[in-house]
MARVO-789098 format. One record per residue (C-alpha): y negated, x, z; residue in one letter. Coordinates in steps of 0.2 Angstrom, whole numbers, m for minus. Example, Ala and Ser with C-alpha at 12.3 -4.5 7.8 and 13.67 -1.06 7.14 Angstrom:
BEGIN
+-------+-------+-------+-----+
! north !  east !    up ! res !
+-------+-------+-------+-----+
!    22 !    62 !    39 !   A !
!     5 !    68 !    36 !   S !
+-------+-------+-------+-----+
//
This chain:
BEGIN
+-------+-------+-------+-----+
! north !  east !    up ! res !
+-------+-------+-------+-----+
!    23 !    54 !  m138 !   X !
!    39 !    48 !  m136 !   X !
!    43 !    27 !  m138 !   X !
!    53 !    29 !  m120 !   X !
!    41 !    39 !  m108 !   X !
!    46 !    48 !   m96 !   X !
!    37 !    42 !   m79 !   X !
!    33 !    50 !   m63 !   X !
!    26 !    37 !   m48 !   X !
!    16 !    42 !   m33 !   X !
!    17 !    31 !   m21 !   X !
!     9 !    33 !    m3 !   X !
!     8 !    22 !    12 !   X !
!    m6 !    14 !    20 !   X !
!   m22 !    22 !     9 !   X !
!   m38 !    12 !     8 !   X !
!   m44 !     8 !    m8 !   X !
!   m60 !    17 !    m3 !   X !
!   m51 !    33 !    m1 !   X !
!   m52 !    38 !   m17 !   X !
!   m65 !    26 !   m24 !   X !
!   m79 !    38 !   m35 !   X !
!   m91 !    36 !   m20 !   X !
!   m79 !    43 !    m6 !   X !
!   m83 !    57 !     6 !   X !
!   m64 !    60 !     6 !   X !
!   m60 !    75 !    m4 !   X !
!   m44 !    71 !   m17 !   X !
!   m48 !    80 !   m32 !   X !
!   m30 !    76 !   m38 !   X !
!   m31 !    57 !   m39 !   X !
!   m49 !    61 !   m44 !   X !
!   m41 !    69 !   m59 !   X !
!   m28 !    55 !   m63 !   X !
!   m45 !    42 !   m64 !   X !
!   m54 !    56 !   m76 !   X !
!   m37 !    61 !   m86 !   X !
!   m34 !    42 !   m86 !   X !
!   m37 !    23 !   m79 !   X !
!   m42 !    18 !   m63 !   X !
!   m39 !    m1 !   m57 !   X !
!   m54 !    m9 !   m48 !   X !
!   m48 !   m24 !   m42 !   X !
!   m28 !   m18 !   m36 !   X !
!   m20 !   m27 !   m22 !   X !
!    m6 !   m29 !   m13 !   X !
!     3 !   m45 !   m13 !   X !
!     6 !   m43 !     6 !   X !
!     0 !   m28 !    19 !   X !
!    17 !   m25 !    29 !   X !
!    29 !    m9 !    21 !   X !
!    46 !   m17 !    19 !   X !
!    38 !   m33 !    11 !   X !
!    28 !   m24 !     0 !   X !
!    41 !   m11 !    m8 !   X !
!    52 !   m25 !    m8 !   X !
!    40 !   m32 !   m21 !   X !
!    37 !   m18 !   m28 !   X !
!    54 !   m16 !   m34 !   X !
!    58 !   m33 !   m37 !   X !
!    39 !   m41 !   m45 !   X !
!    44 !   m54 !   m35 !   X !
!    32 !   m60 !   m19 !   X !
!    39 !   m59 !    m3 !   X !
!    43 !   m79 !    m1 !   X !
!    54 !   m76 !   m17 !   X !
!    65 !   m59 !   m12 !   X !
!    66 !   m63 !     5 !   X !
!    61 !   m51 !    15 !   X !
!    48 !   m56 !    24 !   X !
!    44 !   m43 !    38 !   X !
!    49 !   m24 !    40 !   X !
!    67 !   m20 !    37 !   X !
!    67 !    m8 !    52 !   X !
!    63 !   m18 !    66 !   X !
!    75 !   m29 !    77 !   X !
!    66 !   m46 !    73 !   X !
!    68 !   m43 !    55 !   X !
!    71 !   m61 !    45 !   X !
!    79 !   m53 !    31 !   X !
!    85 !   m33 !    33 !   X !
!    89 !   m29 !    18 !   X !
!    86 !   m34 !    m1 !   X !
!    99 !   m52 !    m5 !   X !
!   111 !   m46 !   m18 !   X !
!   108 !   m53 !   m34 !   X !
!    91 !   m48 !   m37 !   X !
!    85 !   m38 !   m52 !   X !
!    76 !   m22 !   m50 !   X !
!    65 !    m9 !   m59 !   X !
!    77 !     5 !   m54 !   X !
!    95 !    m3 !   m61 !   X !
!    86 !   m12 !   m75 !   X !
!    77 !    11 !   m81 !   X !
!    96 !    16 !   m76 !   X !
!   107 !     3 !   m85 !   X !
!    95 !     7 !  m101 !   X !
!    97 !    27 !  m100 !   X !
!    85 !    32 !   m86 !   X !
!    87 !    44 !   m78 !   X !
!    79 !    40 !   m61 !   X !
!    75 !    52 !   m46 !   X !
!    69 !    48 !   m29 !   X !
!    62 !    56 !   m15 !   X !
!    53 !    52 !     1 !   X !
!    52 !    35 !    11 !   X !
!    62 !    21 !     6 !   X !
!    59 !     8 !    19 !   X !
!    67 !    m7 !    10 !   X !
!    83 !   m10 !    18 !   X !
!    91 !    m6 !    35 !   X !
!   107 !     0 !    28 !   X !
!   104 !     1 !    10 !   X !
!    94 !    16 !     0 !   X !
!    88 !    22 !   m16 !   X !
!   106 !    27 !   m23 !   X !
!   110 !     7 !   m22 !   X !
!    97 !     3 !   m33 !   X !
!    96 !    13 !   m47 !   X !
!    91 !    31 !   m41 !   X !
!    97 !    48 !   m37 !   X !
!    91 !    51 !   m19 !   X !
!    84 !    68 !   m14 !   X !
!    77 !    67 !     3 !   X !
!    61 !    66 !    13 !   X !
!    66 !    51 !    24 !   X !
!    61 !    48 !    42 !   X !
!    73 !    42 !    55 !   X !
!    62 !    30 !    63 !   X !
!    61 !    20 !    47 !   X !
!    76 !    26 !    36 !   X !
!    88 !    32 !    49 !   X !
!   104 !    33 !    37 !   X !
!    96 !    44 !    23 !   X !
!    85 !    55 !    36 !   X !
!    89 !    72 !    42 !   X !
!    86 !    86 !    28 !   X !
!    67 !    86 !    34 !   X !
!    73 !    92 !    51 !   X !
!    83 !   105 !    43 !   X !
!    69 !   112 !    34 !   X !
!    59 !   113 !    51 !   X !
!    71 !   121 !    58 !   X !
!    74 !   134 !    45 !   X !
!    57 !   136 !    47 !   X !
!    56 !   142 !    65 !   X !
!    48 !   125 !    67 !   X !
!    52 !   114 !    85 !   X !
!    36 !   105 !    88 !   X !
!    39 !    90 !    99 !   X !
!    24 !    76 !   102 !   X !
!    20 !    82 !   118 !   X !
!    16 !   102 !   108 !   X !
!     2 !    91 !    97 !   X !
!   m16 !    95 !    99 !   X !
!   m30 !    83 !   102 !   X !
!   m20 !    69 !   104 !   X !
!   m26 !    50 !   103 !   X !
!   m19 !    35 !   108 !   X !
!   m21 !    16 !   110 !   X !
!   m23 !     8 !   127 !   X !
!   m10 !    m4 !   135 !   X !
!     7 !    m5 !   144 !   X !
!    15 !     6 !   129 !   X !
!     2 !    18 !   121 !   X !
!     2 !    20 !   102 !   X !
!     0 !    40 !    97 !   X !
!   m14 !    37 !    83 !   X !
!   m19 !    53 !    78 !   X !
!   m17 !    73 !    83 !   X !
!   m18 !    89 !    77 !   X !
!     0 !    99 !    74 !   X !
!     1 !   116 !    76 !   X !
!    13 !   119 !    64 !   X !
!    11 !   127 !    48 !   X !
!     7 !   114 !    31 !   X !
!    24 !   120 !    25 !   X !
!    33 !   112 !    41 !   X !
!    24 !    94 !    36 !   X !
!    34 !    78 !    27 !   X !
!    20 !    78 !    13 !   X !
!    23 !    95 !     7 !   X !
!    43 !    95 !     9 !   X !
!    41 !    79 !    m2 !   X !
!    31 !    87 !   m14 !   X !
!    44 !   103 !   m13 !   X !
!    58 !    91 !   m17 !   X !
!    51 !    82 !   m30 !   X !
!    46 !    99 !   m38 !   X !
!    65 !   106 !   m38 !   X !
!    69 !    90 !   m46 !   X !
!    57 !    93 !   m62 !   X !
!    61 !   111 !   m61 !   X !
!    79 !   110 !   m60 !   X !
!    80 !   101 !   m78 !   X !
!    78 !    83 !   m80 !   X !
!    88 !    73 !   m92 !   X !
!    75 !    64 !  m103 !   X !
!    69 !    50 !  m101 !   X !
!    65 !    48 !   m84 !   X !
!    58 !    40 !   m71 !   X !
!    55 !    51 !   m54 !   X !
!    46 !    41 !   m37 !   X !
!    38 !    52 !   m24 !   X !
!    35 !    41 !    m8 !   X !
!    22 !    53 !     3 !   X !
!    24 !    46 !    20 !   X !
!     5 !    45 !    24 !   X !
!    m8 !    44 !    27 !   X !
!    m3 !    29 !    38 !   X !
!    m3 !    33 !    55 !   X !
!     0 !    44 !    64 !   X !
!   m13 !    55 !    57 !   X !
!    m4 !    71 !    64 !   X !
!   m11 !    84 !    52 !   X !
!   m11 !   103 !    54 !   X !
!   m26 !   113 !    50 !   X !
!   m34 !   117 !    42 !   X !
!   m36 !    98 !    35 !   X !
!   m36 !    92 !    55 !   X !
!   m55 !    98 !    56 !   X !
!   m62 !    99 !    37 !   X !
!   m69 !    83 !    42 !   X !
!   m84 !    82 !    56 !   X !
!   m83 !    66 !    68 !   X !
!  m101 !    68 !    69 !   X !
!  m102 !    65 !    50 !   X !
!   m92 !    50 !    49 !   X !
!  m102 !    34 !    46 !   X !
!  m101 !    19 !    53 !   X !
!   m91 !     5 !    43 !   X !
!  m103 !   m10 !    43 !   X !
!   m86 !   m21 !    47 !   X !
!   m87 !   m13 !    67 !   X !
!  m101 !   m24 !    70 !   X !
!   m88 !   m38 !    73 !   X !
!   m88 !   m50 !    82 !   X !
!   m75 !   m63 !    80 !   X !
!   m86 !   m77 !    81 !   X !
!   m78 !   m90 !    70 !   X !
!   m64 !   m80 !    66 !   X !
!   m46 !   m87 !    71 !   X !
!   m40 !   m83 !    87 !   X !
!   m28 !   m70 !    85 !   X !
!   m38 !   m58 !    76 !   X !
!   m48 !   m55 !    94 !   X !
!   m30 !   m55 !   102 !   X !
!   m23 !   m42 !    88 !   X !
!   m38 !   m31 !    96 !   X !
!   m29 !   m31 !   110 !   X !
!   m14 !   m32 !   109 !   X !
!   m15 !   m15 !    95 !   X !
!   m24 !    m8 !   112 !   X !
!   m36 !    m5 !   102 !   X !
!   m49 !   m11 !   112 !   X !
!   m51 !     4 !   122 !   X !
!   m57 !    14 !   109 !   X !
!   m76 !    19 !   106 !   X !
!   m85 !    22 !    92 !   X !
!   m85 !    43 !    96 !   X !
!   m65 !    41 !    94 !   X !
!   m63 !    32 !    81 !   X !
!   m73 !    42 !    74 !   X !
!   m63 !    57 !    78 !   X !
!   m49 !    46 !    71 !   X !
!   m54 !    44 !    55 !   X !
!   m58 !    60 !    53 !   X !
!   m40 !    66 !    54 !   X !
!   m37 !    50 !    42 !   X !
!   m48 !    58 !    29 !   X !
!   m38 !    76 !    33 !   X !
!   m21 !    67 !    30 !   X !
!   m27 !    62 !    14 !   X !
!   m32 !    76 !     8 !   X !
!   m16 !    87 !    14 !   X !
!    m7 !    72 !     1 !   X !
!   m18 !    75 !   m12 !   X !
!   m13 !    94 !   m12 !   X !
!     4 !    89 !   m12 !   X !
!     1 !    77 !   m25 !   X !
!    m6 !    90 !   m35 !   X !
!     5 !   103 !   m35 !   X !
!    17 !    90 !   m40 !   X !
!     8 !    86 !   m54 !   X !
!     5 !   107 !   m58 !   X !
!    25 !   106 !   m59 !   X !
!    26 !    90 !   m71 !   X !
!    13 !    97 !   m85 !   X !
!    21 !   117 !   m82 !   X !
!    38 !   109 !   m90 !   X !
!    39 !   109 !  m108 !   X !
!    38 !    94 !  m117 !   X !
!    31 !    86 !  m100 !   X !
!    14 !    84 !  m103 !   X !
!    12 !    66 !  m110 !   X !
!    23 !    59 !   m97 !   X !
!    14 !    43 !   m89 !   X !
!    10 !    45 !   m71 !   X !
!     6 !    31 !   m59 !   X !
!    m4 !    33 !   m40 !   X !
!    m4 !    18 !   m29 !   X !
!    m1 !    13 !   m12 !   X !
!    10 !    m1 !    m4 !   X !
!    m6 !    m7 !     6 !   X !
!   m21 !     0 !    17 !   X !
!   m27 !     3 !    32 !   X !
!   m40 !    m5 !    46 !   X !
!   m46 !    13 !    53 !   X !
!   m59 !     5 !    64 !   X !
!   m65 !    m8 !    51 !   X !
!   m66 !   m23 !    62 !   X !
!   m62 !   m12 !    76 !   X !
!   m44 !   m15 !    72 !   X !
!   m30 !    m1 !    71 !   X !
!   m14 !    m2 !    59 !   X !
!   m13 !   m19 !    49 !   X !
!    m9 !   m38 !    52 !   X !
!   m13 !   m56 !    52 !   X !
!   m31 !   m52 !    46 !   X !
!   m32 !   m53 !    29 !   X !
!   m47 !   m40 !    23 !   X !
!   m50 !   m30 !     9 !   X !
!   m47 !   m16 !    20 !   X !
!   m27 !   m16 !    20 !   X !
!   m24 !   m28 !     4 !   X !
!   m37 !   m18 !   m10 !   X !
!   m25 !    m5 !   m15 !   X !
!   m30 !    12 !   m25 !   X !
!   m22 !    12 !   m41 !   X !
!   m22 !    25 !   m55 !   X !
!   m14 !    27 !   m71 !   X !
!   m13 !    44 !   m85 !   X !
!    m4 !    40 !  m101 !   X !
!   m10 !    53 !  m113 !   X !
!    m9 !    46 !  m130 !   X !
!   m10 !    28 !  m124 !   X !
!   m22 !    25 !  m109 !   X !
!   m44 !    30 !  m113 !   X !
!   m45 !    47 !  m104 !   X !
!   m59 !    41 !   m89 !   X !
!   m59 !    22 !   m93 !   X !
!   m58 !     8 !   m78 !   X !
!   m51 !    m9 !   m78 !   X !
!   m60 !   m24 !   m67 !   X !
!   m46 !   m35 !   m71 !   X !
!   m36 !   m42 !   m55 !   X !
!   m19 !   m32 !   m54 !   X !
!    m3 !   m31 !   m41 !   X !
!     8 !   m20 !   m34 !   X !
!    21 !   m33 !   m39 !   X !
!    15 !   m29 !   m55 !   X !
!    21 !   m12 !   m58 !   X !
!    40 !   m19 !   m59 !   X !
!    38 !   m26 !   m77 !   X !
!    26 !   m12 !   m82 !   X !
!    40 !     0 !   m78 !   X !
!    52 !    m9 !   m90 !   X !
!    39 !   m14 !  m103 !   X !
!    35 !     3 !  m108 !   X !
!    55 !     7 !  m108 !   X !
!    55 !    m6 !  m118 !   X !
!    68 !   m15 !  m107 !   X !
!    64 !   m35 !  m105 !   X !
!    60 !   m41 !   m88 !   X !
!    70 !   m55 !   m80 !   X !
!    58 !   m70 !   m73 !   X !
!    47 !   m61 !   m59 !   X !
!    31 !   m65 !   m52 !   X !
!    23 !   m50 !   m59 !   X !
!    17 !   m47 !   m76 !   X !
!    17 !   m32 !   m86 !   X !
!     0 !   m22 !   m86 !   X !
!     3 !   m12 !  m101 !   X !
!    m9 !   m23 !  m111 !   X !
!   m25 !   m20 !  m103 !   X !
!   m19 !     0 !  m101 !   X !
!   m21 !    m1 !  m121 !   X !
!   m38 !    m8 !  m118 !   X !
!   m32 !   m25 !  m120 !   X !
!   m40 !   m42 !  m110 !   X !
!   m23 !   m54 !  m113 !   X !
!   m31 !   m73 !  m114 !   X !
!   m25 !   m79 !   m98 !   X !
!   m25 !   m64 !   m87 !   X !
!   m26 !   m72 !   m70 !   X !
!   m46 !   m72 !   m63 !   X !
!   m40 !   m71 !   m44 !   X !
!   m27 !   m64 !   m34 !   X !
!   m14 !   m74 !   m23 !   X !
!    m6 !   m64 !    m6 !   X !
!     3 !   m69 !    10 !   X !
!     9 !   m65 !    23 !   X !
!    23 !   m69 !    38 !   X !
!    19 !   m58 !    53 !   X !
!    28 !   m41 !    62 !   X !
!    35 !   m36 !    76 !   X !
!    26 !   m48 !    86 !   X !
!    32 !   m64 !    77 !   X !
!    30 !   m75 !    64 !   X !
!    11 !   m78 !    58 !   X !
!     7 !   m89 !    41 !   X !
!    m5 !   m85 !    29 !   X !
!    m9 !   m85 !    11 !   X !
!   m27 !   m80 !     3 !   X !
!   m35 !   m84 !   m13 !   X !
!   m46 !   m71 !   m19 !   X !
!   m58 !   m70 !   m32 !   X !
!   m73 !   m61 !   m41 !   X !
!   m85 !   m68 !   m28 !   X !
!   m73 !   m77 !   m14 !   X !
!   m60 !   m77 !    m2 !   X !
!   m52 !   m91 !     4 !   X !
!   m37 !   m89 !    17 !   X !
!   m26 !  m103 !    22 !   X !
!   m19 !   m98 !    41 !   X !
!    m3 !  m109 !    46 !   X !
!    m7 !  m107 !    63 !   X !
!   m28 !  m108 !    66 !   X !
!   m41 !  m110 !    57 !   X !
!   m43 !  m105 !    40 !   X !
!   m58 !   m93 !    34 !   X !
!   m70 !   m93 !    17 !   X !
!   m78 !   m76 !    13 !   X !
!   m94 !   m75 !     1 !   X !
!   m92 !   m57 !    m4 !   X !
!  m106 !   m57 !   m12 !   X !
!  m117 !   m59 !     1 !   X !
!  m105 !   m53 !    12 !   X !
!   m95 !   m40 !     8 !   X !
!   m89 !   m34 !    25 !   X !
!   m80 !   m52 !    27 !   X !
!   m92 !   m54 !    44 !   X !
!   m96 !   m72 !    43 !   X !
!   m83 !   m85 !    40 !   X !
!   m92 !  m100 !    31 !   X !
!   m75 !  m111 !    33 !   X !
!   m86 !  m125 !    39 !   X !
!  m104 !  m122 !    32 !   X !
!  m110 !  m136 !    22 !   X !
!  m117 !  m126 !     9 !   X !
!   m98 !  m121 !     1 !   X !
!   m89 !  m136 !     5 !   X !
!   m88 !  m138 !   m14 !   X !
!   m81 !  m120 !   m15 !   X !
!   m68 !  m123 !    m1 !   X !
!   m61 !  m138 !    m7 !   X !
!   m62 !  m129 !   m26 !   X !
!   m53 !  m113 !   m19 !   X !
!   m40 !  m127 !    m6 !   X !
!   m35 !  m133 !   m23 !   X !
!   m33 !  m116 !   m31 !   X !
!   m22 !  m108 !   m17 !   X !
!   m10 !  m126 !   m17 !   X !
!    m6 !  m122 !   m37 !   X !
!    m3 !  m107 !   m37 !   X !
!     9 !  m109 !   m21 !   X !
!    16 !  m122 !   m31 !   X !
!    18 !  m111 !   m48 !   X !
!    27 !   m97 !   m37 !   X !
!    39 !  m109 !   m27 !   X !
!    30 !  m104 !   m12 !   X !
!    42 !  m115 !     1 !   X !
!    25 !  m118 !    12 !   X !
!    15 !  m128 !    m5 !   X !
!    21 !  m143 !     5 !   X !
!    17 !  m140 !    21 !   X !
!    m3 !  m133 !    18 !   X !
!   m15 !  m142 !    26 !   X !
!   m33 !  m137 !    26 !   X !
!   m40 !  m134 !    44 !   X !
!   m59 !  m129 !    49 !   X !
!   m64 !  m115 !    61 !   X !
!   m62 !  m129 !    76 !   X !
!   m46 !  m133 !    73 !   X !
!   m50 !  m149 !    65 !   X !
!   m34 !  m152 !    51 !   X !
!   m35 !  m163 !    35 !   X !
!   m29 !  m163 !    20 !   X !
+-------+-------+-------+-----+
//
């Protein structure tokens, strides 16, 4: 095994935890295999659940309130569009040290800058709606195909109520080899099986499964509506729960839709996932085909989930569930990491960022990530942190305040704005019942208030000053 391995880094957008938990009606024998080959990560989370935020931490191991950019890139409100110069990345840092690093797929961290200004050698994939400047070679290939299928040509087509519908999911009559995930995955594959210059490190970004789940068969019915269960999170309520998780309901449009279409929603969901995980396994045939390949380290993760009818909710936002911050997370390093093992220990994305440059054996500048190579060797560093610490600032609709705390059996989030919320997920799993003002845990609140402030104040987190703790009435103290 070679002291420098060579590192290929799957990354998809908007998967659920649960998709490819053991227990998951979703078929991905792919990532499946990474977890038996491998390590998978129990406890992985996002440091916040918006795209450009997230990448932009995974790059940098820095959280959001350190790099900057705060909401997506793309849109017209953004607060920061693209990365501030000056700060270190993953990408630069493998390059400067003899990487050779390849890219393909969705960028999304920047509105004018790309992979090739950090570090990588760009190869395509990108969509125009979030990477304008690098897109176009995916509409070539659909159009050497024969391919010209506009929205209105989509089959079975769902979308969210209000002034300006949302397309959410649909069948695409065009042929698997016309779709984004397999031309990423046909990229990718040219790039190992053109010769790579050793070491190095290539990133396939898989747009999906985030929506719209537009998915051609025969993945767009492999999954039955009428055998999709019910999440136990639907039964909310929002009694007790800050105001604007009601309004988000609204204001998604996802109020209009029943049970019977979301249930034919997150069946097309499940079919997006699955078309990736083929894509992701014919990437990894091409990786272990090349000679001298085999021992490279793979990584699988996402940069945050998905509500798909949990809460009722559609897309992702000021709600801070498991459902879009617990992120899958998968690692095979043969030689190095116990074929099968799994690992309860709390993780980041941000994390990955000096995991990538510890086992290049390049030293990480300050970041607020920490490599996870020890506990990939079996390791329990003293010290490891027992919690994990998120935020998040709002999309397109504004700005919106939060941080979380989460631990083993709690979640506490502070909301800048309303009231904040305290989560026994022990008893409570499906963060139904906010016990904010339940005498019973005011011991935990104020222990968890205290908790949150620290660790704000350990990350320079510019809002430690201004935190105030606030019931579910609105009634502030401190």
């Amino acid at each position: 095994m070679s002291e420098r391995p060579n590192v290929l880094f799957l990354l998809t957008d908007q998967e659920r935890y649960d998709l490819t938990a053991p227990d998951s009606p979703t078929d991905t024998p792919n990532v499946d295999r990474l977890s038996e080959e491998g390590m998978r990560f129990t406890r992985a989370y996002t440091p916040i659940s918006i795209c450009s935020s997230a990448r932009a931490s995974l790059l940098t191991g820095l959280y959001p309130h350190n790099h900057g950019m705060l909401n997506n890139a793309h849109e017209a409100d953004a607060i920061q569009p693209n990365l501030p110069p000056g700060l270190a990345t993953f990408g630069e840092l493998l390059a400067e040290s003899g990487y050779a690093n390849a890219y393909v797929g969705k960028w999304h961290v920047g509105r004018d800058q790309g992979p090739g200004d950090f570090g990588f050698e760009y190869h395509g994939g990108a969509d125009r709606h979030h990477d304008a400047d690098l897109a176009g070679d995916f509409e070539d290939h659909r159009e050497e195909l024969g391919v010209d299928v506009s929205e209105e040509d989509l089959e079975e087509r769902i979308y969210t109520g209000g002034e300006q519908p949302t397309l959410v999911a649909a069948v695409d009559p065009a042929p698997v080899e016309a779709t984004r995930p397999y031309y990423i995955a046909e990229r990718a594959i040219e790039r190992l099986r053109t010769g790579v210059d050793e070491p190095f490190f290539l990133r396939a970004d898989l747009y999906g499964p985030h929506h719209p789940y537009v998915v051609p068969e025969p993945y767009a019915s492999m999954y039955d509506p009428a055998d999709v269960e019910r999440p136990e999170s639907y039964a909310e309520t929002f009694e007790g729960k800050p105001a604007v998780h009601e309004q988000y309901l609204h204001y998604r449009g996802a109020d209009a839709f029943d049970w019977e279409t979301w249930a034919e929603a997150i069946a097309k969901y499940r079919g997006f996932m699955t078309l990736i995980d083929d894509q992701i396994g014919r990437i990894l045939d091409a990786l272990e085909e090349e000679e001298g390949l085999d021992d490279a380290m793979v990584v699988h993760a996402s940069d945050h989930g998905d509500f798909v009818g949990n809460h009722r909710q559609f897309n992702k936002g000021p709600l801070m569930y498991e459902d879009t911050y617990r992120i899958p997370l998968q690692v095979r390093w043969p030689g190095v990491v116990e074929a099968g093992s799994t690992c309860e220990a709390f993780v980041s994305l941000h994390d990955l960022m000096p995991t990538f440059l510890d086992v290049a054996g390049v030293e990480a500048p300050g970041v607020d990530g920490r490599s996870i190579r020890p506990l990939l060797e079996g390791e329990h560093p003293e010290g490891w942190p027992d919690g994990h610490f998120a935020e998040y600032h709002g999309d397109e609709f504004g700005l919106y305040s939060q941080r979380m705390l989460r631990t083993e059996r709690y979640k506490y989030v502070h909301n800048g704005p309303d009231g904040n919320e305290l989560y026994d997920l022990e008893s409570d799993p499906h963060e139904l019942n906010n016990l904010i003002d339940h005498p019973a845990y005011d011991e935990v609140r104020s222990n968890l208030e205290s908790r949150l402030l620290e660790r704000m104040r350990e990350t320079d987190d510019p809002s430690r000053g201004g935190a105030r703790t606030c019931s579910a009435d609105g009634t502030v103290g401190f």
